[in-house]
N, C-alpha and C positions, 0 to 999 in steps of 0.2 A: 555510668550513664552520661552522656553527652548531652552539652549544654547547646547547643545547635537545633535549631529550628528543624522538624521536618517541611522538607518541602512540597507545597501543596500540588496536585495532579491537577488543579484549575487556579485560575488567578480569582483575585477576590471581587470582581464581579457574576465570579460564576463560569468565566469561560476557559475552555481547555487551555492548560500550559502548552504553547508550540514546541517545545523541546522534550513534555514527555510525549506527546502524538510522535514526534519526529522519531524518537525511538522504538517506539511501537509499531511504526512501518519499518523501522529498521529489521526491527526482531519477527515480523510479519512476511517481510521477505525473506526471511532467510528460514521460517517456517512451512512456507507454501511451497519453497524453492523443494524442499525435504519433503512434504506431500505429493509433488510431481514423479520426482524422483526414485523415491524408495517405497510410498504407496502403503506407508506407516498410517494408521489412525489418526484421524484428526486431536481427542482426545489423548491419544498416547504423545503425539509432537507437543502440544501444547503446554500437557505435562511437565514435559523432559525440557521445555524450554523456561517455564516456573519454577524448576529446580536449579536447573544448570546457569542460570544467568541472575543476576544481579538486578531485578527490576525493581526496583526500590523507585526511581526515577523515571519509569515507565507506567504512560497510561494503560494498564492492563484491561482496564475496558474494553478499550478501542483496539488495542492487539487481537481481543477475543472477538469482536466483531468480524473484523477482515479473516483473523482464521477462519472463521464458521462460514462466511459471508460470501467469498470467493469462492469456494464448494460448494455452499448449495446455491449460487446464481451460475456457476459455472459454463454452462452450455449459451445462456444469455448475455453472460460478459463475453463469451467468445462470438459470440453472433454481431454483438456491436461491434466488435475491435477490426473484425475480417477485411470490412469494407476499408478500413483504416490504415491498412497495414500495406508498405508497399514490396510484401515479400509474400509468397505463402504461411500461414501457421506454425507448417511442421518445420519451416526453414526457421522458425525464431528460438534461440537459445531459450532453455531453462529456466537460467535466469531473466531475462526478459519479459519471457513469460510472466514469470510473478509478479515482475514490477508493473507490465501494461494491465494485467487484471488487477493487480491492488488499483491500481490507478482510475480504470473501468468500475470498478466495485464504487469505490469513492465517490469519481462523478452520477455515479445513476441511484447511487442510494444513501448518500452522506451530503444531503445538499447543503447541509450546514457549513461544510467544505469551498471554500471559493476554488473555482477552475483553477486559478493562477498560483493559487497554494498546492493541488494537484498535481499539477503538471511541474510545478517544481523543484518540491521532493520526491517524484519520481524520474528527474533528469538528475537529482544529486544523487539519487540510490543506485543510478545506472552507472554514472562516474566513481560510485566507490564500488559495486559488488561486478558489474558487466564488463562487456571488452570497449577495448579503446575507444572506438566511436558509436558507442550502442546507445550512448545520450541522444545523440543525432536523432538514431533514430525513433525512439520513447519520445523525444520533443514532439515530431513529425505526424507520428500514428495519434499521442494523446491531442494535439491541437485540433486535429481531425474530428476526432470523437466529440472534444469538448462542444464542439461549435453546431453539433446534431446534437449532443443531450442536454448544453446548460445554455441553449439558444436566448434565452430570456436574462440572463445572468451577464450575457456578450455585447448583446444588446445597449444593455446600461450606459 
């Protein structure tokens, strides 16, 4: 057994670790991406991603939330993003897809979330999973959004 500390999924005020959130949208997009796609069960993707992956480090809470969370607001998260988007829907990549409704999900029901934490682990998840200038456009769309749903938050 190892003499090494685990490490805690909150710091010791109570609040979420940034780096296990950070990998829970990690692992969130790249679950949702595989729900769009292959139209596997949410419970069967989940699964196979608490098997197959290393979450030790991972808030798996907050993973399970946006799994669940992006599915059943689905058609609402698509309804805010529309007006936001300077493309049609069906012209947005897959992946993009999961990143602006993770991101949609976030701002309208994780208010605990600051916009500007939002929107910029979802320009850094575009730069690592999306094409070359798909930051651009997630920056663009989520600034959008932000400023219709965390109006009071912009404000500040």
């Amino acid at each position: 057994m190892s003499d090494k500390p685990i490490p805690r999924k909150d710091n010791m005020a109570g609040r979420p670790n940034p780096a296990a959130r950070r990998k829970a949208r990690h692992y969130a997009v790249q679950a949702l991406y595989q729900w769009e796609m292959a139209g596997a069960s949410l419970s069967a993707i989940e699964a196979e991603f608490l098997v197959d992956n290393d979450m030790t480090h991972v808030d798996t809470e907050y993973f399970r939330d946006i799994l669940r969370g992006v599915p059943n607001n689905l058609s609402e998260l698509d309804d805010m993003l529309t007006p936001c988007l300077s493309r049609d829907m069906q012209e947005v990549t897959p992946v993009e897809k999961a990143i602006l409704r993770l991101a949609a999900f976030e701002l309208a029901h994780r208010i605990d979330v600051p916009y500007r934490v939002v929107i910029n682990e979802s320009v850094e998840l575009s730069k690592k999973f999306g094409a070359s200038e798909s930051h651009k456009f997630i920056n663009g769309a989520l600034d959008k959004l932000a400023q219709q749903v965390r109006v009071v938050e912009i404000k500040k």
